[in-house]
gemmi code that builds the backbone of each chain (N, CA, C; Angstrom):
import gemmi

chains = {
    "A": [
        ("UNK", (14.820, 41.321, 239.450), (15.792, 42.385, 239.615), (16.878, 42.258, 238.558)),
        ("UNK", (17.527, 43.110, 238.651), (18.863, 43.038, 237.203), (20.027, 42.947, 237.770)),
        ("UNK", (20.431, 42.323, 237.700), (22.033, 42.386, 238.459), (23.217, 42.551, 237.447)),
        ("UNK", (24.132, 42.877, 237.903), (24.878, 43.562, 237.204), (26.532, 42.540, 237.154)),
        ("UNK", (27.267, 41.537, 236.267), (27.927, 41.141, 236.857), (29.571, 41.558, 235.834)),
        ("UNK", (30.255, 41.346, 236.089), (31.546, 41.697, 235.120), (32.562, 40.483, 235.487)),
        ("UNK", (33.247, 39.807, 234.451), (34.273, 38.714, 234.225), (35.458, 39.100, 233.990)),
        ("UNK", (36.359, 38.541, 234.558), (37.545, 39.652, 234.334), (38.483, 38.306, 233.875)),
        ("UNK", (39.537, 38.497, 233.044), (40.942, 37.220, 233.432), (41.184, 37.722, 234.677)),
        ("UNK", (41.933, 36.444, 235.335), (43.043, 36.550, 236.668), (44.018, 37.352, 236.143)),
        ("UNK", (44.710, 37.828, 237.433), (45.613, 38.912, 237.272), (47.310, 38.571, 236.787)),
        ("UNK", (47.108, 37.027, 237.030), (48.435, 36.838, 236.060), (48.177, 36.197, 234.646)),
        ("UNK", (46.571, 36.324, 234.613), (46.366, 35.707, 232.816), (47.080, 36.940, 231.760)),
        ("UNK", (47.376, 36.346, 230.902), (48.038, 37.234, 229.687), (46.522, 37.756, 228.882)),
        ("UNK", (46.817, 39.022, 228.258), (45.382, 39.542, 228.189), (45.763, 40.006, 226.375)),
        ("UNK", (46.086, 38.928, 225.502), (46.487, 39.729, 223.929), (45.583, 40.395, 223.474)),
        ("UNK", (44.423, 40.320, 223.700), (43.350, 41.097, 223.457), (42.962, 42.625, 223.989)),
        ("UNK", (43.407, 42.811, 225.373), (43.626, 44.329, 225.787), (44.645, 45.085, 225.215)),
        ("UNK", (46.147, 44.061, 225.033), (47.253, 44.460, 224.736), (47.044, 45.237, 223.162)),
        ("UNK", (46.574, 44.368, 222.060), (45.970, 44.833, 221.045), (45.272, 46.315, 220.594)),
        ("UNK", (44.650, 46.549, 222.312), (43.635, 47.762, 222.492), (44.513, 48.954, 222.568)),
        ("UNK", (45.413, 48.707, 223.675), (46.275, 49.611, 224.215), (47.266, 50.293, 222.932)),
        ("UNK", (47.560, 48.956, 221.877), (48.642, 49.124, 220.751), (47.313, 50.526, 220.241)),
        ("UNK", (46.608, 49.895, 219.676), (44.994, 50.614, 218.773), (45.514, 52.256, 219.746)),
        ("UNK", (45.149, 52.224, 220.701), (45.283, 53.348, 221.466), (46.728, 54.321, 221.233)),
        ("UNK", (47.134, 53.569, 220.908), (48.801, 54.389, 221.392), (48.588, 54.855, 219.793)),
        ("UNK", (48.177, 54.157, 218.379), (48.904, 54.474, 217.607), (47.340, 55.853, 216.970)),
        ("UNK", (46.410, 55.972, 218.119), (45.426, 57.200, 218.047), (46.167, 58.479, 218.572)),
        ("UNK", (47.649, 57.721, 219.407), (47.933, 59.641, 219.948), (47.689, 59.197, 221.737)),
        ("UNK", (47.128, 58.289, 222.001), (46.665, 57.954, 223.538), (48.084, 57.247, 223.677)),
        ("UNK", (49.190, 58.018, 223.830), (50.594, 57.348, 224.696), (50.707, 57.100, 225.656)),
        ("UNK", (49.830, 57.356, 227.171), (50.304, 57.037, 228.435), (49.231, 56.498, 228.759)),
        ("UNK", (49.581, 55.243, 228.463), (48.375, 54.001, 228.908), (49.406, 52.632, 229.535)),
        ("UNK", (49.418, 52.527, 230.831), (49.860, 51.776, 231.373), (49.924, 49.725, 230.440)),
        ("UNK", (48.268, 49.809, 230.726), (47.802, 48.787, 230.791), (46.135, 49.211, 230.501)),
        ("UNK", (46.022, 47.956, 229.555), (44.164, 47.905, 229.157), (44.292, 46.055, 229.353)),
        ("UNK", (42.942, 46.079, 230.020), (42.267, 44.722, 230.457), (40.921, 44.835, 229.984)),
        ("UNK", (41.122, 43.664, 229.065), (39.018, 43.541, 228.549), (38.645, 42.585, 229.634)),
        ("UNK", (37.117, 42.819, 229.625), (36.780, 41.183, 230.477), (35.087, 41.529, 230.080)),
        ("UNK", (34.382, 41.088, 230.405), (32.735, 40.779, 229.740), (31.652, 40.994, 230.962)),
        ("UNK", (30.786, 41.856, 230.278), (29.670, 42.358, 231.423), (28.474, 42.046, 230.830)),
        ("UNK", (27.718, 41.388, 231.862), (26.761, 41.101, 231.514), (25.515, 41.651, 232.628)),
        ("UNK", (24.311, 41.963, 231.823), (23.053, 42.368, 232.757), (21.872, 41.489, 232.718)),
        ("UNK", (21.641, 40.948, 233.976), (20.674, 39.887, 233.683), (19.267, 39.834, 234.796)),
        ("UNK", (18.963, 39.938, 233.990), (17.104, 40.218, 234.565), (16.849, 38.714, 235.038)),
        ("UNK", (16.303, 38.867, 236.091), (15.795, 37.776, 236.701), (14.529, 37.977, 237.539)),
        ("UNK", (13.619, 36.613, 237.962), (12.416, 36.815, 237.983), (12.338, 36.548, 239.634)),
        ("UNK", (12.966, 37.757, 240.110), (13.350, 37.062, 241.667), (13.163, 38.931, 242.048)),
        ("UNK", (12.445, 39.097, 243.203), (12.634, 40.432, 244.204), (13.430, 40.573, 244.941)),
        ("UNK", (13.928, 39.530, 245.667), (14.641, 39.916, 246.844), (16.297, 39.974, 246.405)),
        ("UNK", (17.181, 40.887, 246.380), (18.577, 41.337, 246.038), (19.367, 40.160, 246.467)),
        ("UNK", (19.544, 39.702, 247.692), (20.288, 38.821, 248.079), (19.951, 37.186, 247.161)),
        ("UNK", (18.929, 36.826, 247.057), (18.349, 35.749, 246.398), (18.402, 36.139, 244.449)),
        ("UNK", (18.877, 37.455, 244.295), (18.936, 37.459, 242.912), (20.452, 37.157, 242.566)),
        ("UNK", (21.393, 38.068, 243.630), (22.916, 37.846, 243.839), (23.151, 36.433, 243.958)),
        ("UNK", (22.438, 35.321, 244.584), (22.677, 34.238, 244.512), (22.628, 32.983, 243.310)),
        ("UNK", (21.621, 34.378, 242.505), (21.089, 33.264, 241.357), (22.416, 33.499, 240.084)),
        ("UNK", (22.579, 34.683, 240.333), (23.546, 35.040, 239.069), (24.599, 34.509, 239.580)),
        ("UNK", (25.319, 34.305, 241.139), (26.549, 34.054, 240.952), (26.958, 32.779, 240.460)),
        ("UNK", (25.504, 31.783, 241.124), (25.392, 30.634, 240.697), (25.498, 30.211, 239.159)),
        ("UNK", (24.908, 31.324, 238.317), (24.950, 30.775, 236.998), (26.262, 31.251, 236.499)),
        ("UNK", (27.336, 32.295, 237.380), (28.879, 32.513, 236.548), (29.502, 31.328, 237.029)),
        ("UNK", (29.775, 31.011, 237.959), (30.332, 29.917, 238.600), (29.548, 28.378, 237.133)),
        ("UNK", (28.475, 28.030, 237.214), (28.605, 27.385, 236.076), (28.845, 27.687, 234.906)),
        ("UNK", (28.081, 28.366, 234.163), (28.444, 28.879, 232.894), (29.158, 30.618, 232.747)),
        ("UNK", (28.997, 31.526, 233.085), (29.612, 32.592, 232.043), (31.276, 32.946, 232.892)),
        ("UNK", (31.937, 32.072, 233.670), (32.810, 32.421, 233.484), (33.192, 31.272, 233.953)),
        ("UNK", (35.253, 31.024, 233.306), (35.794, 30.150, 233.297), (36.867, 30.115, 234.685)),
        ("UNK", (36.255, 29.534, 235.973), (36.790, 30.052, 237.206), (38.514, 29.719, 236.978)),
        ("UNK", (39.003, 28.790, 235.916), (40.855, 28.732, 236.725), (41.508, 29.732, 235.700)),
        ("UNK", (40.687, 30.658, 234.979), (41.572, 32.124, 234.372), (41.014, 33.249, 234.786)),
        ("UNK", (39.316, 32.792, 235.019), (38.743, 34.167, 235.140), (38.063, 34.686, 236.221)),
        ("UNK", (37.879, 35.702, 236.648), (37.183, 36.217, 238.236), (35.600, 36.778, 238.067)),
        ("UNK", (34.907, 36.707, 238.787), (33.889, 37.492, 238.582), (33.428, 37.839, 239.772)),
        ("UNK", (32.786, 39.398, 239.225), (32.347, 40.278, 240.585), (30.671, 40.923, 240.195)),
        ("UNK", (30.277, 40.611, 241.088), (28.559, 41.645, 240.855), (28.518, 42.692, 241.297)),
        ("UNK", (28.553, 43.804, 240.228), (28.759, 45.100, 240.799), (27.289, 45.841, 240.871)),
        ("UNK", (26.341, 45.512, 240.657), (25.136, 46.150, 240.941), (23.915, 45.208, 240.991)),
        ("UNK", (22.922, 45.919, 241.752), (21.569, 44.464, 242.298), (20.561, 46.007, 242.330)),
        ("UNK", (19.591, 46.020, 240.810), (18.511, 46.987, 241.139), (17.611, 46.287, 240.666)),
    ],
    "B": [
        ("UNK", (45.896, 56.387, 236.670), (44.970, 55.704, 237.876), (44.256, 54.255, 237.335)),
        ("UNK", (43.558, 53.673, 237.586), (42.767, 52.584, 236.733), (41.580, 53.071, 236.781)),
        ("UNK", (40.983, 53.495, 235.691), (39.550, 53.632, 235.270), (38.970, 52.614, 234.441)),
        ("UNK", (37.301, 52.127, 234.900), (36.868, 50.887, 234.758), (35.660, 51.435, 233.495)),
        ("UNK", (35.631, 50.921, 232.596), (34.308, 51.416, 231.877), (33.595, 50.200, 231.137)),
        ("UNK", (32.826, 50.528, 230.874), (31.769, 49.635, 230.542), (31.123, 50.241, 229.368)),
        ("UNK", (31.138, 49.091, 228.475), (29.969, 49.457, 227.371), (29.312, 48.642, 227.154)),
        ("UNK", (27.723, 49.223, 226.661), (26.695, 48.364, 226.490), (26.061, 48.394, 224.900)),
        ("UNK", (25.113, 47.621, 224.852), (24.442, 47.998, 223.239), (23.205, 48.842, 224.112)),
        ("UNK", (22.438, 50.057, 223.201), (21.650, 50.881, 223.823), (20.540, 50.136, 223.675)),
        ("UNK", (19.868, 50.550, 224.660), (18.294, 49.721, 225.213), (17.784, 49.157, 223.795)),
        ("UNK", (17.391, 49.799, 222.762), (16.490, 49.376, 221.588), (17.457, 48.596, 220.462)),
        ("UNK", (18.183, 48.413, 221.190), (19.618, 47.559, 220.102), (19.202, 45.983, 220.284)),
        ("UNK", (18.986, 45.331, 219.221), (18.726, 43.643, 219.795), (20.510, 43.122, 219.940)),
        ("UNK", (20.200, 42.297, 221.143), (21.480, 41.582, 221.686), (21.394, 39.904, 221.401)),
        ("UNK", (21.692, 39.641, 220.477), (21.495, 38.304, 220.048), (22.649, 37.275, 220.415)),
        ("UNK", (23.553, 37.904, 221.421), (24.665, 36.910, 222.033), (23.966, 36.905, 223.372)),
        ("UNK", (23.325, 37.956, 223.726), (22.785, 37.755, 225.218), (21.328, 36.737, 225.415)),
        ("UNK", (20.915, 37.050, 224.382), (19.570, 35.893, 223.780), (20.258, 34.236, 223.856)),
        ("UNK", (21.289, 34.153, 223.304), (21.838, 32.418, 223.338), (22.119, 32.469, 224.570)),
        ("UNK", (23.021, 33.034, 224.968), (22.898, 33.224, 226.784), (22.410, 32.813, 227.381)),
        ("UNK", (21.269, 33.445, 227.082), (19.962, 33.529, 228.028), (19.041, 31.583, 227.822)),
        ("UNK", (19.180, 31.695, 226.400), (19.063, 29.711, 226.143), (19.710, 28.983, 226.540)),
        ("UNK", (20.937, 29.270, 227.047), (22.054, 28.422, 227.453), (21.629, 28.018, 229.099)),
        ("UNK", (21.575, 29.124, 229.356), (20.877, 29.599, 231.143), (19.648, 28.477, 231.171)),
        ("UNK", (18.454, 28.972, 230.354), (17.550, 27.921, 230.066), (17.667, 26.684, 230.185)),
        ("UNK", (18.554, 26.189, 229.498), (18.776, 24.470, 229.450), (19.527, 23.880, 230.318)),
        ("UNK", (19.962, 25.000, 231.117), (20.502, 24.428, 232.478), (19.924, 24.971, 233.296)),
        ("UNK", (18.947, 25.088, 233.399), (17.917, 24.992, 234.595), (17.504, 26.313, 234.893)),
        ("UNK", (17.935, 27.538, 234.523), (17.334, 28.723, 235.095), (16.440, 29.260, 234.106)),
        ("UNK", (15.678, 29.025, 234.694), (14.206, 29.245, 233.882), (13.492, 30.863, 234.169)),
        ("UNK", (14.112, 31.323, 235.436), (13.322, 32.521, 235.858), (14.427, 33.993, 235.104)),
        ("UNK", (14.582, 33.803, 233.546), (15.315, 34.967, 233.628), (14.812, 35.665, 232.318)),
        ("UNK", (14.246, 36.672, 232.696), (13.515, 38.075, 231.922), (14.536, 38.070, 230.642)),
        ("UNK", (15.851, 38.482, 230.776), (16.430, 39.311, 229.576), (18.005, 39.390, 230.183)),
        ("UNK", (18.582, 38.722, 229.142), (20.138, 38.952, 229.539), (21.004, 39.659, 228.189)),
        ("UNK", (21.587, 40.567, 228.702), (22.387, 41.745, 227.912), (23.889, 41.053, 228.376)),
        ("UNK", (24.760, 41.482, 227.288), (25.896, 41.246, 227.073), (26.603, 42.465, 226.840)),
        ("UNK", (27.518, 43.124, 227.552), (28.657, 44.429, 227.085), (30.345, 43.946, 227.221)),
        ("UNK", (30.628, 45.171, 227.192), (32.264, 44.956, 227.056), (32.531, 45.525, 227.953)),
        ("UNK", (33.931, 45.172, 229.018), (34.505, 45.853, 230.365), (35.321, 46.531, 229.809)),
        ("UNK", (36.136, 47.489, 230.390), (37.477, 47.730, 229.848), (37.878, 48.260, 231.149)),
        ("UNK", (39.091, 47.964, 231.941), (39.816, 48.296, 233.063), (41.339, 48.790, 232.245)),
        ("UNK", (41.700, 50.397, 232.218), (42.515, 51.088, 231.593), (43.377, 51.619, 232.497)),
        ("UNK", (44.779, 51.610, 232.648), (45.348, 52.022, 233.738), (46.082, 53.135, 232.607)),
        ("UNK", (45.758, 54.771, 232.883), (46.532, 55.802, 232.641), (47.297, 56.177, 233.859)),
        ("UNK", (48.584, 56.637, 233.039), (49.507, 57.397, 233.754), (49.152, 58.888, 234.034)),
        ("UNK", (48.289, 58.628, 234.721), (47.477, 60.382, 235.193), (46.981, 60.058, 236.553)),
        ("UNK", (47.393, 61.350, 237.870), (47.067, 60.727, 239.049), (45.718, 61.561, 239.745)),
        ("UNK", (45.294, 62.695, 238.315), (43.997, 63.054, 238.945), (42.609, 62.461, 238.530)),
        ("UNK", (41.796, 62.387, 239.203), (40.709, 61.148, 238.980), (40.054, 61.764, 237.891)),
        ("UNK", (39.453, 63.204, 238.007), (38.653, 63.911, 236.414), (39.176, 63.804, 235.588)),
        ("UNK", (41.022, 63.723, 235.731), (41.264, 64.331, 234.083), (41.857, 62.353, 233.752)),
        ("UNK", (41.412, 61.708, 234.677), (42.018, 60.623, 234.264), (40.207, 59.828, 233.733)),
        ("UNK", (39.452, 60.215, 234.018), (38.048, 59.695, 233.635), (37.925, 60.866, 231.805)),
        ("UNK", (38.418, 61.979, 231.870), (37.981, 62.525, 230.743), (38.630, 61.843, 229.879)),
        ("UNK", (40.209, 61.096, 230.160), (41.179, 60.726, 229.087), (40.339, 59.299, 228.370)),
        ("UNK", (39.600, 58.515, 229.168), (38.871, 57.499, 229.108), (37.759, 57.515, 228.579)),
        ("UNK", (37.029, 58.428, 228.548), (35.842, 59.051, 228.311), (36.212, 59.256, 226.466)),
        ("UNK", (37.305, 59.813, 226.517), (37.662, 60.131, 225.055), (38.035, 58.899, 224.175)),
        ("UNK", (38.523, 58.248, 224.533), (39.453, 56.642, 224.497), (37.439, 55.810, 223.661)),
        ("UNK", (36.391, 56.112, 225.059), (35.688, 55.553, 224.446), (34.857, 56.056, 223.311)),
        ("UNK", (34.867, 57.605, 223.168), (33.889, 57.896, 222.037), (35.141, 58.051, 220.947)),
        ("UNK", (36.739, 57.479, 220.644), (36.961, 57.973, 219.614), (37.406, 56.252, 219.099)),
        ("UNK", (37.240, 55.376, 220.277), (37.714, 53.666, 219.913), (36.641, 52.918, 220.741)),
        ("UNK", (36.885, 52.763, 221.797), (36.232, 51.816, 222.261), (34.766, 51.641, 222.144)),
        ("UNK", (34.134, 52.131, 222.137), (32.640, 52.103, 222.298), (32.449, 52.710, 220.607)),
        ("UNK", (31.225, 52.276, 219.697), (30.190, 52.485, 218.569), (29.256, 52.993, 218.897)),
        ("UNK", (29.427, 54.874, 219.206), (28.223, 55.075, 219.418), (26.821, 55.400, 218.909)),
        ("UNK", (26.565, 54.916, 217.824), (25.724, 54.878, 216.922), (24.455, 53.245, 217.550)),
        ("UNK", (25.301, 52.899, 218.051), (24.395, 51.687, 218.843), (24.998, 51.120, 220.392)),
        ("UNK", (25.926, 51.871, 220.608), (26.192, 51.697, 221.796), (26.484, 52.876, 223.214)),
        ("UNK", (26.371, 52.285, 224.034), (26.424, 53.665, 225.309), (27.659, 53.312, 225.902)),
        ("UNK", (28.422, 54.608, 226.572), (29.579, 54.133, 227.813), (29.292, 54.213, 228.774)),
        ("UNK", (30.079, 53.731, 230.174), (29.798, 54.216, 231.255), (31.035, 53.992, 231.971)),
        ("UNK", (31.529, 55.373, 233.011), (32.680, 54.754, 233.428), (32.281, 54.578, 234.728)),
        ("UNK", (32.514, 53.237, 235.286), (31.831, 53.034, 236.858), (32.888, 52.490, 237.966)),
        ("UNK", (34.243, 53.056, 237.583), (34.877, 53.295, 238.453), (36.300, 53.670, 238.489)),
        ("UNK", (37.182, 54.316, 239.245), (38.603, 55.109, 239.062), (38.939, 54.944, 240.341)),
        ("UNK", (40.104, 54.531, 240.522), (40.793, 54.162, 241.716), (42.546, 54.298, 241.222)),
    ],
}
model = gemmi.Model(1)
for chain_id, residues in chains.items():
    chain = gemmi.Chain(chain_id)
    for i, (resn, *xyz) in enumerate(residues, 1):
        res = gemmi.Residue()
        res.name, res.seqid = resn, gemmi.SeqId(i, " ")
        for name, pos in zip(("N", "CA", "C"), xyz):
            atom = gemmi.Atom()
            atom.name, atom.element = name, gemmi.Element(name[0])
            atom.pos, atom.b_iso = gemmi.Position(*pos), 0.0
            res.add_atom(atom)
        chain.add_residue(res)
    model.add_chain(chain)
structure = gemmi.Structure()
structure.add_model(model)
structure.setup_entities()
Protein backbone atom coordinates (compact mmCIF):
# COMPACT_ATOMS: atom_id res chain seq x y z
CA UNK A 1 0.00 0.00 0.00
CA UNK A 2 1.35 3.71 -0.23
CA UNK A 3 1.05 5.69 2.60
CA UNK A 4 1.21 9.01 2.66
CA UNK A 5 3.29 10.75 5.47
CA UNK A 6 4.26 14.65 6.00
CA UNK A 7 7.11 16.09 8.63
CA UNK A 8 6.49 19.20 9.89
CA UNK A 9 8.99 21.42 12.56
CA UNK A 10 7.27 21.79 16.06
CA UNK A 11 5.27 24.69 16.42
CA UNK A 12 7.70 26.68 18.38
CA UNK A 13 10.70 25.63 15.94
CA UNK A 14 11.88 28.76 14.01
CA UNK A 15 11.19 27.97 10.34
CA UNK A 16 14.10 30.49 8.19
CA UNK A 17 13.34 28.55 5.43
CA UNK A 18 9.41 29.24 5.14
CA UNK A 19 10.20 32.73 6.34
CA UNK A 20 12.48 33.10 3.17
CA UNK A 21 9.29 31.78 1.12
CA UNK A 22 6.87 34.13 2.51
CA UNK A 23 9.74 37.17 1.92
CA UNK A 24 9.93 35.38 -2.11
CA UNK A 25 6.11 35.76 -1.88
CA UNK A 26 5.55 39.17 -0.66
CA UNK A 27 8.16 40.64 -2.99
CA UNK A 28 5.78 38.62 -6.15
CA UNK A 29 2.80 41.04 -5.07
CA UNK A 30 1.43 38.02 -2.55
CA UNK A 31 1.20 40.69 0.61
CA UNK A 32 -1.22 39.00 2.94
CA UNK A 33 0.53 35.99 3.97
CA UNK A 34 0.44 35.49 7.57
CA UNK A 35 2.89 32.76 7.85
CA UNK A 36 4.52 29.91 5.43
CA UNK A 37 5.80 26.58 7.07
CA UNK A 38 7.85 24.04 4.85
CA UNK A 39 8.09 20.53 6.22
CA UNK A 40 8.74 17.21 3.85
CA UNK A 41 6.31 14.64 2.34
CA UNK A 42 7.03 11.65 1.58
CA UNK A 43 5.11 8.57 -0.36
CA UNK A 44 6.13 5.24 0.39
CA UNK A 45 5.14 2.04 -1.16
CA UNK A 46 5.32 -0.79 0.88
CA UNK A 47 4.97 -4.49 0.44
CA UNK A 48 2.24 -4.91 3.06
CA UNK A 49 -1.96 -5.08 2.28
CA UNK A 50 -3.37 -4.52 5.28
CA UNK A 51 -3.66 -0.34 6.05
CA UNK A 52 -3.24 -0.62 9.68
CA UNK A 53 0.05 -2.88 9.40
CA UNK A 54 1.30 -0.47 6.57
CA UNK A 55 0.53 2.73 9.03
CA UNK A 56 2.61 0.85 11.41
CA UNK A 57 5.46 0.24 9.19
CA UNK A 58 5.90 3.84 8.05
CA UNK A 59 5.39 5.32 11.38
CA UNK A 60 7.96 3.07 12.60
CA UNK A 61 10.44 4.07 10.00
CA UNK A 62 9.67 8.24 10.80
CA UNK A 63 10.13 7.71 14.35
CA UNK A 64 13.64 6.14 13.34
CA UNK A 65 14.81 7.73 10.43
CA UNK A 66 12.81 10.49 8.37
CA UNK A 67 12.05 12.62 11.05
CA UNK A 68 13.90 14.31 13.84
CA UNK A 69 11.27 13.72 16.84
CA UNK A 70 12.70 16.81 19.47
CA UNK A 71 11.97 19.60 16.43
CA UNK A 72 9.87 17.74 14.21
CA UNK A 73 6.18 16.14 14.10
CA UNK A 74 4.90 13.74 11.82
CA UNK A 75 1.46 12.83 10.62
CA UNK A 76 0.15 10.07 7.98
CA UNK A 77 -2.26 11.63 6.04
CA UNK A 78 -3.25 8.93 3.60
CA UNK A 79 -3.14 4.76 3.52
CA UNK A 80 -4.24 3.59 -0.29
CA UNK B 1 -7.11 30.60 6.70
CA UNK B 2 -4.18 27.90 6.64
CA UNK B 3 -4.02 26.12 3.42
CA UNK B 4 -1.81 22.94 3.27
CA UNK B 5 -0.26 22.00 -0.18
CA UNK B 6 1.84 19.62 -1.31
CA UNK B 7 4.13 19.15 -4.12
CA UNK B 8 5.40 16.26 -5.77
CA UNK B 9 7.86 15.37 -8.76
CA UNK B 10 5.29 13.94 -11.56
CA UNK B 11 5.01 10.15 -11.81
CA UNK B 12 7.73 9.77 -14.80
CA UNK B 13 10.19 12.22 -13.00
CA UNK B 14 13.15 10.02 -11.39
CA UNK B 15 13.39 10.86 -7.56
CA UNK B 16 16.87 10.15 -6.66
CA UNK B 17 16.59 11.58 -2.94
CA UNK B 18 13.68 9.19 -2.47
CA UNK B 19 15.89 6.24 -3.98
CA UNK B 20 18.75 6.94 -1.03
CA UNK B 21 15.80 6.93 1.19
CA UNK B 22 14.59 4.12 0.22
CA UNK B 23 18.60 2.52 0.80
CA UNK B 24 18.71 4.07 3.94
CA UNK B 25 15.23 2.23 4.91
CA UNK B 26 17.05 -0.87 3.45
CA UNK B 27 19.99 -0.98 5.73
CA UNK B 28 17.95 -0.61 8.53
CA UNK B 29 15.97 -3.33 8.14
CA UNK B 30 12.94 -2.52 5.97
CA UNK B 31 13.30 -4.53 3.26
CA UNK B 32 9.55 -4.67 2.10
CA UNK B 33 9.46 -1.23 0.36
CA UNK B 34 8.38 -0.91 -3.45
CA UNK B 35 9.26 2.88 -4.06
CA UNK B 36 9.69 5.89 -1.91
CA UNK B 37 8.93 9.48 -3.34
CA UNK B 38 10.01 12.55 -1.70
CA UNK B 39 7.85 16.15 -2.07
CA UNK B 40 7.64 19.42 -0.48
CA UNK B 41 4.76 20.50 2.23
CA UNK B 42 3.90 23.94 2.40
CA UNK B 43 1.33 25.00 5.30
CA UNK B 44 0.49 28.92 4.20
CA UNK B 45 -1.57 30.93 6.49
CA UNK B 46 -3.44 33.82 4.25
CA UNK B 47 -5.24 36.57 5.59
CA UNK B 48 -8.45 35.53 3.66
CA UNK B 49 -11.42 33.95 5.62
CA UNK B 50 -13.12 32.32 2.57
CA UNK B 51 -11.92 28.76 1.95
CA UNK B 52 -12.16 29.03 -2.33
CA UNK B 53 -10.72 32.24 -2.62
CA UNK B 54 -8.18 31.34 0.05
CA UNK B 55 -7.23 27.83 -1.91
CA UNK B 56 -7.22 29.93 -5.38
CA UNK B 57 -4.65 32.51 -3.65
CA UNK B 58 -2.46 29.27 -2.99
CA UNK B 59 -3.12 27.60 -5.99
CA UNK B 60 -1.53 30.73 -7.66
CA UNK B 61 1.41 31.06 -5.03
CA UNK B 62 2.07 27.45 -6.43
CA UNK B 63 2.03 27.72 -10.23
CA UNK B 64 3.80 31.21 -10.13
CA UNK B 65 6.68 30.03 -7.05
CA UNK B 66 6.29 27.21 -5.31
CA UNK B 67 5.92 24.27 -7.37
CA UNK B 68 8.17 23.67 -11.19
CA UNK B 69 5.66 22.73 -13.22
CA UNK B 70 7.46 21.43 -15.97
CA UNK B 71 8.32 18.35 -13.64
CA UNK B 72 6.31 18.83 -10.87
CA UNK B 73 2.45 18.56 -9.72
CA UNK B 74 0.48 20.52 -6.77
CA UNK B 75 -1.99 19.52 -4.58
CA UNK B 76 -3.79 21.40 -2.02
CA UNK B 77 -5.01 18.78 0.64
CA UNK B 78 -6.20 20.90 3.09
CA UNK B 79 -7.77 24.55 4.39
CA UNK B 80 -8.88 25.09 7.74
Amino acid sequence: MKVSAIITLKKDVLDPQGKVIQQALDGMGFKDVNEVRQGKYFEIDVKEDDPKKSRKIVEDMCNKLLANLVIEDYKIIEIQ
